[in-house]
TORKOL-4160 file (C-alpha; in steps of 0.2 Angstrom, whole numbers, padded with zeros to 4 digits, m for minus):
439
<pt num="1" X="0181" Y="0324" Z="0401"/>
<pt num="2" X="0183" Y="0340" Z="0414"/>
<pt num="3" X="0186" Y="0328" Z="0427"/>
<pt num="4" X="0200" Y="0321" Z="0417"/>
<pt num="5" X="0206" Y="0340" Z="0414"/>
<pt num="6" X="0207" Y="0343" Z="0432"/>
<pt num="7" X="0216" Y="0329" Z="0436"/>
<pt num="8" X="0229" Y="0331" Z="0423"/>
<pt num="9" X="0230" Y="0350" Z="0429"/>
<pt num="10" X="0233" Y="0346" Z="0448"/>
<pt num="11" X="0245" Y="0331" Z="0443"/>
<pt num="12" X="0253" Y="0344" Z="0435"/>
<pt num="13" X="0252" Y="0358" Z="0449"/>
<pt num="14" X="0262" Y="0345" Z="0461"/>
<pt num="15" X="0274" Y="0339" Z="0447"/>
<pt num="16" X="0278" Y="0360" Z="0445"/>
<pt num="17" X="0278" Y="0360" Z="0468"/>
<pt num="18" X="0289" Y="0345" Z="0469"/>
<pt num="19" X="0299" Y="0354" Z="0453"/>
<pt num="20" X="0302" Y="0371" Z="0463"/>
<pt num="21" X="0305" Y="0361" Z="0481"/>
<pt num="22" X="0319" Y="0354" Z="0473"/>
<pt num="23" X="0328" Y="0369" Z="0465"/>
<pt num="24" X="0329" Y="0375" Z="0485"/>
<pt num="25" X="0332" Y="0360" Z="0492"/>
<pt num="26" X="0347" Y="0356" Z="0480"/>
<pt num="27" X="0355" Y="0373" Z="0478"/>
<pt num="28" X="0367" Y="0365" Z="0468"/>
<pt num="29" X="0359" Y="0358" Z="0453"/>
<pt num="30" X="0347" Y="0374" Z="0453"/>
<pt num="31" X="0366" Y="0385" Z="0454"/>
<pt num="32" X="0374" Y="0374" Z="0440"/>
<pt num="33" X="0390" Y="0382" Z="0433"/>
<pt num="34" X="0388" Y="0383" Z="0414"/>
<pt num="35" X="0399" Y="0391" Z="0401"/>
<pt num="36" X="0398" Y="0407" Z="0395"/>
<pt num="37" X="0401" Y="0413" Z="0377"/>
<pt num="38" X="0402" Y="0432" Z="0382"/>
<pt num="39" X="0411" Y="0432" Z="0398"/>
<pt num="40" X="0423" Y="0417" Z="0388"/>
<pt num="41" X="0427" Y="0429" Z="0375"/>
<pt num="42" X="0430" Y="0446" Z="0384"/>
<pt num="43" X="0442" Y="0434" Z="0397"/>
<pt num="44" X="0454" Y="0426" Z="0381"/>
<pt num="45" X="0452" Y="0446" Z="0374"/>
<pt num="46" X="0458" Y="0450" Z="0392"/>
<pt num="47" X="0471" Y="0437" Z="0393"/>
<pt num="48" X="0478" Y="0445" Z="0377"/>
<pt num="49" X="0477" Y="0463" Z="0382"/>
<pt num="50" X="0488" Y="0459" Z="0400"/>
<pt num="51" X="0503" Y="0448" Z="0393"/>
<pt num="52" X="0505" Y="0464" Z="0381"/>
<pt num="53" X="0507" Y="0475" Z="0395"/>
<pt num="54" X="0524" Y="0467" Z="0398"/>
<pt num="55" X="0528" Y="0461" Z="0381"/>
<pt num="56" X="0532" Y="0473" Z="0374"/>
<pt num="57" X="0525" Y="0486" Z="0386"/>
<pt num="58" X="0534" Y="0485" Z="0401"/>
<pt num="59" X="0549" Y="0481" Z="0391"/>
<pt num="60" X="0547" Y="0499" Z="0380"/>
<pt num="61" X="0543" Y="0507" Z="0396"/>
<pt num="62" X="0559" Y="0502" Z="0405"/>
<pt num="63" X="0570" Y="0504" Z="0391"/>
<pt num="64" X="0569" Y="0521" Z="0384"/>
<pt num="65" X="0571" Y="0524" Z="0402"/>
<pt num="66" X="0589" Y="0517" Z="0404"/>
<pt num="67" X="0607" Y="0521" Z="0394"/>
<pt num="68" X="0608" Y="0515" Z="0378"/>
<pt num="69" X="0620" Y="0504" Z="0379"/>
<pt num="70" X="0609" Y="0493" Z="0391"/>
<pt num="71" X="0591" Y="0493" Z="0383"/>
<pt num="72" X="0594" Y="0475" Z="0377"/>
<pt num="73" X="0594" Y="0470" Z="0392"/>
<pt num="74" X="0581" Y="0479" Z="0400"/>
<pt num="75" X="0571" Y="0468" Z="0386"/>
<pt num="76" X="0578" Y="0453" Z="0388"/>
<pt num="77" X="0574" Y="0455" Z="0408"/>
<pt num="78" X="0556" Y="0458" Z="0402"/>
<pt num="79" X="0557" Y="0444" Z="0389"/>
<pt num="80" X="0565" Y="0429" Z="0399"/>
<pt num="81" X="0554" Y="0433" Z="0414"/>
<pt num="82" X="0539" Y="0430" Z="0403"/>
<pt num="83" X="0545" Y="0414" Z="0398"/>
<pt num="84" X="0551" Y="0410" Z="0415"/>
<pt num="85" X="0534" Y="0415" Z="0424"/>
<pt num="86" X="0524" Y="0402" Z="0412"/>
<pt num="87" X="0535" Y="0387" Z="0414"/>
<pt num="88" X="0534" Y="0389" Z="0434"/>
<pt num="89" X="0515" Y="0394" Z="0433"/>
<pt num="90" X="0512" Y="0376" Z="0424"/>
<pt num="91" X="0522" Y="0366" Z="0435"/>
<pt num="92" X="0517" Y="0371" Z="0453"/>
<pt num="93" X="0511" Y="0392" Z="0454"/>
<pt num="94" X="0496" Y="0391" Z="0450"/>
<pt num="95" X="0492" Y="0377" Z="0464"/>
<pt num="96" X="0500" Y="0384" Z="0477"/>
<pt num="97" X="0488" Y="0400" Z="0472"/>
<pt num="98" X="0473" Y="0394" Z="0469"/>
<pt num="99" X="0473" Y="0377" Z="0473"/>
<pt num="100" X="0462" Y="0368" Z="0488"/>
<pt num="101" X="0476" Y="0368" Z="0502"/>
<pt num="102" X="0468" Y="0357" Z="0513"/>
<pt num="103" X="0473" Y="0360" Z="0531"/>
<pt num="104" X="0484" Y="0374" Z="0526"/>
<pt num="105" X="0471" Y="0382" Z="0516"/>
<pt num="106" X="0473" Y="0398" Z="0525"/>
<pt num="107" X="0490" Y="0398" Z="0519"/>
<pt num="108" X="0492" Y="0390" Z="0502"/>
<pt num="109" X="0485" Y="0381" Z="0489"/>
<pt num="110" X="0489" Y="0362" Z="0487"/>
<pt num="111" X="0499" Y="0350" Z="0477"/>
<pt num="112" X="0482" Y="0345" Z="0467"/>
<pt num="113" X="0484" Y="0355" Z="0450"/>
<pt num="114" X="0501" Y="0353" Z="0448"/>
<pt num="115" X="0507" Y="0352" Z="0432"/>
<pt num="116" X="0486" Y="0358" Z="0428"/>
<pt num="117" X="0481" Y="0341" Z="0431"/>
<pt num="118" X="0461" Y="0338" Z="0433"/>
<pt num="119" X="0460" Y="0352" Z="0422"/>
<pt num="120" X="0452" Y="0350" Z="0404"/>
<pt num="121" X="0445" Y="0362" Z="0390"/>
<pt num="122" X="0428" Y="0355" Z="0400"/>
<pt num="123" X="0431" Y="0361" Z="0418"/>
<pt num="124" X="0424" Y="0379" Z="0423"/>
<pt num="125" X="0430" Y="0391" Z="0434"/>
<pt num="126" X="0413" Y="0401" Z="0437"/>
<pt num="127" X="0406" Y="0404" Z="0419"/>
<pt num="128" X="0422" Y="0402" Z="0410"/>
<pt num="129" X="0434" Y="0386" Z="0407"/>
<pt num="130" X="0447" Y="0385" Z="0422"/>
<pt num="131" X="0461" Y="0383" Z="0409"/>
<pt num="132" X="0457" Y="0400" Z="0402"/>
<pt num="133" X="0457" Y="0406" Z="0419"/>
<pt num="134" X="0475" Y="0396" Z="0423"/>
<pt num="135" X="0480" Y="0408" Z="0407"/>
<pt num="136" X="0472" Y="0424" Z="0414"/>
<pt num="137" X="0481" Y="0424" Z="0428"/>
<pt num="138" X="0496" Y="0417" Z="0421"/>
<pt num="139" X="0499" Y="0434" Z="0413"/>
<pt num="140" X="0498" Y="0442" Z="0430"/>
<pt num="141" X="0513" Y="0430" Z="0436"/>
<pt num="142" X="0520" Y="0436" Z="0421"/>
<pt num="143" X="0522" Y="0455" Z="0426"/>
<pt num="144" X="0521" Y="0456" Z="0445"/>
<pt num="145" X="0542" Y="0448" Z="0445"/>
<pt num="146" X="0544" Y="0460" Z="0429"/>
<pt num="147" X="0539" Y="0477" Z="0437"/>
<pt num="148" X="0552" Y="0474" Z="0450"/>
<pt num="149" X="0565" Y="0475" Z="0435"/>
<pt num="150" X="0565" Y="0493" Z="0435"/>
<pt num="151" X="0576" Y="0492" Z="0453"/>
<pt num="152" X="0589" Y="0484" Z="0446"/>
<pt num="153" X="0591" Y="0489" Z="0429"/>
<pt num="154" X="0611" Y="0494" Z="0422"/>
<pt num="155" X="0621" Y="0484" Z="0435"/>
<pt num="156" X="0615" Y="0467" Z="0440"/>
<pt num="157" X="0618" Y="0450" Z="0434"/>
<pt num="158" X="0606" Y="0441" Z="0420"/>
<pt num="159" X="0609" Y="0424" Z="0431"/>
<pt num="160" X="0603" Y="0432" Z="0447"/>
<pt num="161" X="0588" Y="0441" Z="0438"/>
<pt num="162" X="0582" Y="0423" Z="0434"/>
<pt num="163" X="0586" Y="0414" Z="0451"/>
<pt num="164" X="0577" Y="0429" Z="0459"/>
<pt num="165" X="0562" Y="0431" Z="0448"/>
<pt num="166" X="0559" Y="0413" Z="0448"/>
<pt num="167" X="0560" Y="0409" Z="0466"/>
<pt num="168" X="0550" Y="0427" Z="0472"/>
<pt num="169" X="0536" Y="0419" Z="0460"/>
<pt num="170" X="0536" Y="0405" Z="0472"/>
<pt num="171" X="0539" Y="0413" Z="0487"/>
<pt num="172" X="0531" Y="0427" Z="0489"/>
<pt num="173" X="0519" Y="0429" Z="0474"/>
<pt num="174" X="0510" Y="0412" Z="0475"/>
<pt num="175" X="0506" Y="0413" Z="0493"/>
<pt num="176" X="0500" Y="0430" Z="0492"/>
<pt num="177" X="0489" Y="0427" Z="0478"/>
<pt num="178" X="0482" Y="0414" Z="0488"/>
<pt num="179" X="0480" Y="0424" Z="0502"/>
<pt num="180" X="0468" Y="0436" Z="0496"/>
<pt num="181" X="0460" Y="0428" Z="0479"/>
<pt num="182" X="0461" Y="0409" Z="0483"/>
<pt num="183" X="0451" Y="0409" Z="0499"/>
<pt num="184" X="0467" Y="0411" Z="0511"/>
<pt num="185" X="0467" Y="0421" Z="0527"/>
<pt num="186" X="0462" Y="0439" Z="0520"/>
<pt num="187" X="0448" Y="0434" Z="0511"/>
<pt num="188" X="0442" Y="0424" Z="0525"/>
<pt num="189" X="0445" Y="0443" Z="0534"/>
<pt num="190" X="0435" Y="0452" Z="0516"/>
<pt num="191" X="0452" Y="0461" Z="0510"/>
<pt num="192" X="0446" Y="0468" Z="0495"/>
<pt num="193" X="0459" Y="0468" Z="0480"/>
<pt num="194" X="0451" Y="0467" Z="0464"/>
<pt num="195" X="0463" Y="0467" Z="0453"/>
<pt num="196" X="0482" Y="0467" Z="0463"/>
<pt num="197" X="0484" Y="0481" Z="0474"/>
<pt num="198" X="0491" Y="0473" Z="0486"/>
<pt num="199" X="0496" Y="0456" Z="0476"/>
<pt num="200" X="0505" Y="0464" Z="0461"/>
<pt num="201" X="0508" Y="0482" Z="0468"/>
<pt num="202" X="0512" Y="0480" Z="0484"/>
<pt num="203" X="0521" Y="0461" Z="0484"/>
<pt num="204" X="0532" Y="0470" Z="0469"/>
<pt num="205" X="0534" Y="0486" Z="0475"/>
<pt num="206" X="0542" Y="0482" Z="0493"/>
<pt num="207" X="0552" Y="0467" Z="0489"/>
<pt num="208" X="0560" Y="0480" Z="0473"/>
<pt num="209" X="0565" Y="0494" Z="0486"/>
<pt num="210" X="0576" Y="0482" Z="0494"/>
<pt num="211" X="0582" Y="0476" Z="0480"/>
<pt num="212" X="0590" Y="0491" Z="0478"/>
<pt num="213" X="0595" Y="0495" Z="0493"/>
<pt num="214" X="0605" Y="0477" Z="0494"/>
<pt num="215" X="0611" Y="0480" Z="0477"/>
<pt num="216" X="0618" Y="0498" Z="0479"/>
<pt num="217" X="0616" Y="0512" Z="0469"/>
<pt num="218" X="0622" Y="0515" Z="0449"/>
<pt num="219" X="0638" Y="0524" Z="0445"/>
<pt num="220" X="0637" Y="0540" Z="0450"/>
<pt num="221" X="0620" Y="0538" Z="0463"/>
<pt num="222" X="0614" Y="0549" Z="0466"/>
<pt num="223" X="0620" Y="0565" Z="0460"/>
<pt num="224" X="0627" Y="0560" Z="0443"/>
<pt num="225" X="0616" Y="0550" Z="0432"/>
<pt num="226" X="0613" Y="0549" Z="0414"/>
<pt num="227" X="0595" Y="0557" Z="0408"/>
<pt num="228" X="0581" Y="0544" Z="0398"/>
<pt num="229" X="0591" Y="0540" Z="0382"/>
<pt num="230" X="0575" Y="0539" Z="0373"/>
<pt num="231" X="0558" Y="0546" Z="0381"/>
<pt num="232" X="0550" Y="0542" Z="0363"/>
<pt num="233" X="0552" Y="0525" Z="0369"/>
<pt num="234" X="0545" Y="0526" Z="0386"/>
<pt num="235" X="0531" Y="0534" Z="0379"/>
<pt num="236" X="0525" Y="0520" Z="0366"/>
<pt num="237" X="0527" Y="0509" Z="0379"/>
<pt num="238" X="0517" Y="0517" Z="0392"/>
<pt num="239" X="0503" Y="0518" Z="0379"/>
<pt num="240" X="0504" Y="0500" Z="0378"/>
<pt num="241" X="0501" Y="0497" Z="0397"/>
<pt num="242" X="0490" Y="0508" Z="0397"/>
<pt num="243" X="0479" Y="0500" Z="0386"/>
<pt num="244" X="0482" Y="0482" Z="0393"/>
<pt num="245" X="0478" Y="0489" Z="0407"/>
<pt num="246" X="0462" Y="0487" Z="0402"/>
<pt num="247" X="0461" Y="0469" Z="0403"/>
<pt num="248" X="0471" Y="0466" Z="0420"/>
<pt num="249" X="0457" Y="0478" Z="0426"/>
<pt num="250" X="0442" Y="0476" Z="0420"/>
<pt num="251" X="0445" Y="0456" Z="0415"/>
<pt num="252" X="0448" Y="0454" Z="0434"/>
<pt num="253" X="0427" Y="0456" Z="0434"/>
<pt num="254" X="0429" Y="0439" Z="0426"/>
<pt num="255" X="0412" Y="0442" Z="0415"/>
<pt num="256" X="0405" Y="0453" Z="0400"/>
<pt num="257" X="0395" Y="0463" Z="0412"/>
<pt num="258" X="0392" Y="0481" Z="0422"/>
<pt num="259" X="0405" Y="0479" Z="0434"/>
<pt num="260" X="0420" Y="0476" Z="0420"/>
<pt num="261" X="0413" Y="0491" Z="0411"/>
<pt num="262" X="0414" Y="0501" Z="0427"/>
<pt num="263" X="0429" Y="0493" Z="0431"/>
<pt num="264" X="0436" Y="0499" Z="0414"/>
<pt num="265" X="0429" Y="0518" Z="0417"/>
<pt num="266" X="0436" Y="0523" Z="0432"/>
<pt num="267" X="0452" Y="0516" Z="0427"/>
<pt num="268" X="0454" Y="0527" Z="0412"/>
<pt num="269" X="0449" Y="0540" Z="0425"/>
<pt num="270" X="0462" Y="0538" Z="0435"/>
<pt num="271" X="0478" Y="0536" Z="0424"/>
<pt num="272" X="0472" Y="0553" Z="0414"/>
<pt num="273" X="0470" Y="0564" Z="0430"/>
<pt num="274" X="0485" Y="0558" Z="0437"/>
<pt num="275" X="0494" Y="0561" Z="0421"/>
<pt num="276" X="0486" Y="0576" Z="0424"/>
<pt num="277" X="0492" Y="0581" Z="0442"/>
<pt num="278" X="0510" Y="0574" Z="0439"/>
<pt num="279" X="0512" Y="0586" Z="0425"/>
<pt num="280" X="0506" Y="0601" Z="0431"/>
<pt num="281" X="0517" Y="0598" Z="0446"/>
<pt num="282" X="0529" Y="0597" Z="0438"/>
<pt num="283" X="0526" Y="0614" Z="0430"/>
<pt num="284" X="0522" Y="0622" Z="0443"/>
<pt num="285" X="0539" Y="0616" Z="0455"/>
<pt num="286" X="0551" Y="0617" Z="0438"/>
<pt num="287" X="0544" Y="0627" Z="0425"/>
<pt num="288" X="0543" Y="0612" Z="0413"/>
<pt num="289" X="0529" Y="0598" Z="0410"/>
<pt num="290" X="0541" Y="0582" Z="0405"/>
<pt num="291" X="0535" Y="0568" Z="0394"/>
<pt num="292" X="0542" Y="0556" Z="0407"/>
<pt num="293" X="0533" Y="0564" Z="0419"/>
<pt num="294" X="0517" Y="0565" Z="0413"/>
<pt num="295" X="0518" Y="0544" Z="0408"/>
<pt num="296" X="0526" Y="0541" Z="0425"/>
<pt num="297" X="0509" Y="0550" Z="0432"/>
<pt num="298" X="0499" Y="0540" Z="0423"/>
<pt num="299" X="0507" Y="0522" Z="0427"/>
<pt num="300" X="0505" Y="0528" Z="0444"/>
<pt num="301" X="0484" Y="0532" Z="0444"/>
<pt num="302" X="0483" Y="0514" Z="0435"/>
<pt num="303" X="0491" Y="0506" Z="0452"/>
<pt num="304" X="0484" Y="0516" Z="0461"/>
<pt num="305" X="0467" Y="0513" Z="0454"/>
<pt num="306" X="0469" Y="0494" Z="0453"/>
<pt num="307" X="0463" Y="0487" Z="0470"/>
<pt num="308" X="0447" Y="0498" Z="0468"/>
<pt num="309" X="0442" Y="0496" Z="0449"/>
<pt num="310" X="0429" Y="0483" Z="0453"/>
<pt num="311" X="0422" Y="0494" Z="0469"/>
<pt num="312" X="0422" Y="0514" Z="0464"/>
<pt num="313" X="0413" Y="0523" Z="0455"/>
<pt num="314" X="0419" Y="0538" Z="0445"/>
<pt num="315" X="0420" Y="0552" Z="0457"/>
<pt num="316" X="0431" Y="0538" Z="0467"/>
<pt num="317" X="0442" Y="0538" Z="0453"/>
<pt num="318" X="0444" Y="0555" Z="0449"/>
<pt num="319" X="0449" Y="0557" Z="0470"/>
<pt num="320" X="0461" Y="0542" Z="0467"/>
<pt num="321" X="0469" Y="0548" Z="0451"/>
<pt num="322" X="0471" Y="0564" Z="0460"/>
<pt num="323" X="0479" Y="0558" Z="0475"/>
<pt num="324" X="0491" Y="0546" Z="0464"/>
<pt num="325" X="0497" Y="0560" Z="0454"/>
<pt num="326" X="0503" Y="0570" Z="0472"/>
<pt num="327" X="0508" Y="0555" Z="0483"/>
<pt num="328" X="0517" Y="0544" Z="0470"/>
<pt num="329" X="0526" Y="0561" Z="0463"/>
<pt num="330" X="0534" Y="0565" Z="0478"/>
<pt num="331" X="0536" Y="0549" Z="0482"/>
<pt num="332" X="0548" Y="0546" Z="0468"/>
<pt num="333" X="0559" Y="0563" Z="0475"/>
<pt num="334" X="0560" Y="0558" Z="0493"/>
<pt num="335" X="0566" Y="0537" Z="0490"/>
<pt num="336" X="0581" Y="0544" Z="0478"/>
<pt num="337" X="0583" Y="0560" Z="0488"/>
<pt num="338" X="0579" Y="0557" Z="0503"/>
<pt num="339" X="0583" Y="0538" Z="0509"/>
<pt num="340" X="0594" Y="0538" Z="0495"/>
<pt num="341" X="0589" Y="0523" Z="0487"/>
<pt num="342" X="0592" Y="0520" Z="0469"/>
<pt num="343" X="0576" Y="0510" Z="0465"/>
<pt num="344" X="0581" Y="0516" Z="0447"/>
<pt num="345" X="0563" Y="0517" Z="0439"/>
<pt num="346" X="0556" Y="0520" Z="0454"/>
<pt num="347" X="0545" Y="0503" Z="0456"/>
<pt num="348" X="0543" Y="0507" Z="0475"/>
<pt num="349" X="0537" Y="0528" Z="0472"/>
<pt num="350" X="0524" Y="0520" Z="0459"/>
<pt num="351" X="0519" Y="0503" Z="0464"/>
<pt num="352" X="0522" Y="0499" Z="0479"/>
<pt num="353" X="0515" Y="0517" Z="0485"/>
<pt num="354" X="0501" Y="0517" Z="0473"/>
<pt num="355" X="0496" Y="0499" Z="0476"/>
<pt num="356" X="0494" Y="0501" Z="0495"/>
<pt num="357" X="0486" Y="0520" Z="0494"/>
<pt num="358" X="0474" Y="0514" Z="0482"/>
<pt num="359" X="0469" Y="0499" Z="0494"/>
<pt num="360" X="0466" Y="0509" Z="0509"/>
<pt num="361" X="0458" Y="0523" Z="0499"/>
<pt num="362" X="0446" Y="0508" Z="0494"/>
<pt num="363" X="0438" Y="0505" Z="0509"/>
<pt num="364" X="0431" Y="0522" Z="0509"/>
<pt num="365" X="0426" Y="0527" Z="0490"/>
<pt num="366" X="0420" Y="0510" Z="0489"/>
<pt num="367" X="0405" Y="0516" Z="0499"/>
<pt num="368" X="0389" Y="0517" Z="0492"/>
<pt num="369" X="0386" Y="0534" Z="0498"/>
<pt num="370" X="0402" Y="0539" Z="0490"/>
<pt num="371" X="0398" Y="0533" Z="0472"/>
<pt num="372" X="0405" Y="0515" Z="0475"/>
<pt num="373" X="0398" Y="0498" Z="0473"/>
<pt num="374" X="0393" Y="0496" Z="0491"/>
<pt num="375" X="0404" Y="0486" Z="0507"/>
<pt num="376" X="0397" Y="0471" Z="0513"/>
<pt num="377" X="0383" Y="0469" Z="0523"/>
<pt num="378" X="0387" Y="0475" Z="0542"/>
<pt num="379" X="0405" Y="0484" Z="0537"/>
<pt num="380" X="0406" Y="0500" Z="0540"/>
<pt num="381" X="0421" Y="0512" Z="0529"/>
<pt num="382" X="0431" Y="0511" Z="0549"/>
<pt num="383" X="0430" Y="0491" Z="0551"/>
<pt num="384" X="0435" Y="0491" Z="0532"/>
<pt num="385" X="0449" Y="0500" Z="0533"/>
<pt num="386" X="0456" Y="0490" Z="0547"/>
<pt num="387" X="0456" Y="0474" Z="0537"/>
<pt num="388" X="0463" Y="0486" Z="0523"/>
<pt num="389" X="0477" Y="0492" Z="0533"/>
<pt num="390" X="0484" Y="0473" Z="0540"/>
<pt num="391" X="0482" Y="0465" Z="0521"/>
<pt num="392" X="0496" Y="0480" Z="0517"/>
<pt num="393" X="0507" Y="0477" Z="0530"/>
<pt num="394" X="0507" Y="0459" Z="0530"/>
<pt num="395" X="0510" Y="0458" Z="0513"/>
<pt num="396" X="0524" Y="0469" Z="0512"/>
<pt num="397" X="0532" Y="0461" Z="0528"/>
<pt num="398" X="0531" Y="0444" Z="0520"/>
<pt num="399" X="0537" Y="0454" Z="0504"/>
<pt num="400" X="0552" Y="0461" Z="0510"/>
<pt num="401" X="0556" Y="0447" Z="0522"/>
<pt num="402" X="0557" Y="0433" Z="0509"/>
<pt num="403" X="0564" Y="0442" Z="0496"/>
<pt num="404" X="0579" Y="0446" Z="0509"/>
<pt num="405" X="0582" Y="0428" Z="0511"/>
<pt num="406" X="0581" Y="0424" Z="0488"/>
<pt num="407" X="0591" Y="0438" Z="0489"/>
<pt num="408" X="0605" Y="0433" Z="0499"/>
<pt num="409" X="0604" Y="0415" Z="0491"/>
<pt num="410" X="0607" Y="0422" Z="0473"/>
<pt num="411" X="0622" Y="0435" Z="0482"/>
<pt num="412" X="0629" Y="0414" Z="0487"/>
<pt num="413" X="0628" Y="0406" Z="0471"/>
<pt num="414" X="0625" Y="0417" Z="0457"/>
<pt num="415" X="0631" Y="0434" Z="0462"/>
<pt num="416" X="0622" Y="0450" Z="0462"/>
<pt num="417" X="0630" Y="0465" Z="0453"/>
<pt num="418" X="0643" Y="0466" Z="0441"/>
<pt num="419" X="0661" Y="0471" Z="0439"/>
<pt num="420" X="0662" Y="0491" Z="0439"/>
<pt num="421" X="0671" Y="0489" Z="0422"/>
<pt num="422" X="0656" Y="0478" Z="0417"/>
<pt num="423" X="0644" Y="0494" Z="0421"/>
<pt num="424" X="0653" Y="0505" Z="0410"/>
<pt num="425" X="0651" Y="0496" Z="0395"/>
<pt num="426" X="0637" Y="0491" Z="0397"/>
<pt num="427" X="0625" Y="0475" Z="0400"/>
<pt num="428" X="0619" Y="0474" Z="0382"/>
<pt num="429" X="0639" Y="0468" Z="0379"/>
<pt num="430" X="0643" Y="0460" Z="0394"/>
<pt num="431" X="0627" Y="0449" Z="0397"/>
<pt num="432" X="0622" Y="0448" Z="0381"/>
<pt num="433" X="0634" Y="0450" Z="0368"/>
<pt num="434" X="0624" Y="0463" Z="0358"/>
<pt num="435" X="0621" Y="0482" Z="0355"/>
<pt num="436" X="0602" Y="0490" Z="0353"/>
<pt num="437" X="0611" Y="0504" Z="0341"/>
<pt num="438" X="0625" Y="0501" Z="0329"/>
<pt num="439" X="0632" Y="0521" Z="0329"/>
């Protein structure tokens, strides 16, 4: 009988040996991608929480900023965009993002996932289902072409708006996205974005300033402009993104877990100490602390804050809220003032300045001894910042150079501005056939 015992127990001693061999040998099988419930949830919550950024946040934001008689419009830019974004995103965008690119992979995703096929309510992306994260980042398509509508807001032509956002999404969006979180050429190099820094802020933020440089300033640029007609508005609206902001952050973790709850803290950080900074700047160089002000300050710590959410800890975050609040402010005064750009709603002072700042400023606070996460093994804050540095530039080359080219397609076919008669009414009348107030 204990003979029988001992053999049953060794049989089972190299059944468990030959068990554990295999889990190392086979990596995969032991590593098995299975769904998560948790990091499933907080992702469709996330999802939710970004596509309201821009409907209706973005859209409030931008259009208690402008006249009155062309807030529809500002809407209805916000609005069609959204619309636009998810039809091109099924066809073809989020291949060329994130789809295997074969020889060209460095470059841009392939022709695969067109039209999401191969992709099933059964397929996984990591823990959760890969057509949850098609619609995730859907919502970030959705917004990056929308930010650049506070360039050209009061003077340029609904038809050109499409053509541009539409082929820009292509163009320059797509690849970019590829390029650092589908395994292209910057992630090859460890670029670190976490949630659109350089992708959203800096793609958006570039190719809007010359936007408004080829589109030429409002009536009465730069010396005679009409004030916010209703800062209420903004205000609401900023509240909204402030909110969603939340899920474009901290969703980018892509689980329930410590680093979307950091990712979630130093973002509220950042937007209330640059809210913070703006403001009192304000106070200090004007004698008045402007509700604009203080909204536009904290829009501009959320950028900023975005390509280090998922690597800084919270004395990072204070630093970078800080640093938003001063850069972007003065920012805003020197395009307008200075280079005399009318990038309207300042999309460039903002975005594009807070995106790349808070990239570079990453590959210092995101060191361990600093309160961050930690670089990788063998990087040090100098090598980092080097790969840092050439993801901002190359971006915003490639930014700016294609969006020269849509431009100039859509001044061929379409047209770009409207008639100066057409500015003083208004584009809510002319484009649109409607008013936002019947007085």
């Amino acid at each position: 009988m204990i003979k029988k015992i001992r053999g049953g127990m060794a049989v089972a001693a190299v059944f468990g040996l030959f068990s554990l061999f295999s889990l190392f040998s086979y990596p995969a099988l032991a590593a098995e991608a299975t769904l998560n419930g948790a990091d499933t949830a907080w992702i469709l919550t996330s999802t939710a929480l970004v596509l309201f950024m821009t409907l209706p946040g973005l859209a409030l934001f931008y259009g208690g900023l402008v006249r009155s008689s062309n807030i529809l419009s500002v809407l209805m830019h916000c609005f069609a965009i959204a619309c636009l974004a998810s039809i091109i995103w099924l066809i073809g965008g989020y291949a060329l993002a994130f789809g295997d690119g074969g020889g060209a992979q460095a470059f841009i995703g392939g022709a695969e996932k067109w039209f999401l096929l191969g992709i099933g309510p059964d397929t996984l992306s990591g823990s959760i289902p890969e057509i949850l994260f098609v619609m995730f980042q859907m919502t970030f398509a959705i917004i990056t072409p929308a930010l650049i509508v506070g360039a050209y807001v009061e003077r340029i032509r609904f038809s050109a708006v499409m053509m541009f956002s539409g082929l820009w999404l292509v163009f320059v969006y797509a690849p970019v996205a590829h390029w650092v979180w589908g395994g292209g050429w910057l992630a090859d190099l460890g670029v670190m974005d976490f949630a659109g820094g350089i992708v959203v802020h800096v793609t958006a933020g570039s190719s809007a300033l010359l936007v408004a440089k080829v589109l030429g300033g409002r009536r009465g640029f730069p010396k005679d402009l009409r004030p916010p007609h209703n800062p209420g508005m903004t205000m609401i609206g900023a509240a909204m993104l402030w909110v969603g902001w939340f899920g474009f952050n901290a969703g980018s973790a892509l689980a329930a877990d410590g680093s979307a709850s950091m990712a979630m803290l130093v973002t509220h950080i950042s937007a209330a100490t640059a809210s913070i900074t703006w403001a009192f700047l304000e106070w200090r160089r004007f004698g008045k602390a402007s509700l604009v002000g203080i909204v536009t300050g904290m829009v501009a710590g959320l950028a900023t804050i975005t390509p280090a959410s998922g690597f800084v800890g919270p004395i990072g975050a204070l630093v970078i809220g800080l640093l938003a609040g001063i850069v972007c402010h003065f920012a805003v005064e020197r395009v307008k003032q200075k280079i005399k750009i009318d990038d309207s709603l300042d999309v460039f002072a903002v975005h594009g300045v807070g995106g790349a700042l808070g990239t570079l400023l990453t590959a210092f606070f995101a060191a361990a001894a600093l309160g961050g996460m930690g670089l990788a093994e063998g990087t040090t804050m100098g090598s980092q910042f080097g790969v840092q540095v050439l993801g901002v530039v190359a971006v915003l080359v490639w930014s700016v150079v294609i969006s020269f080219v849509i431009i100039k397609i859509c001044e061929a076919t379409v047209g770009l501005r409207v008639s100066e008669d057409e500015e003083i009414e208004g584009l809510d009348l002319v484009a649109h056939g409607e008013r936002g107030y019947d007085l």
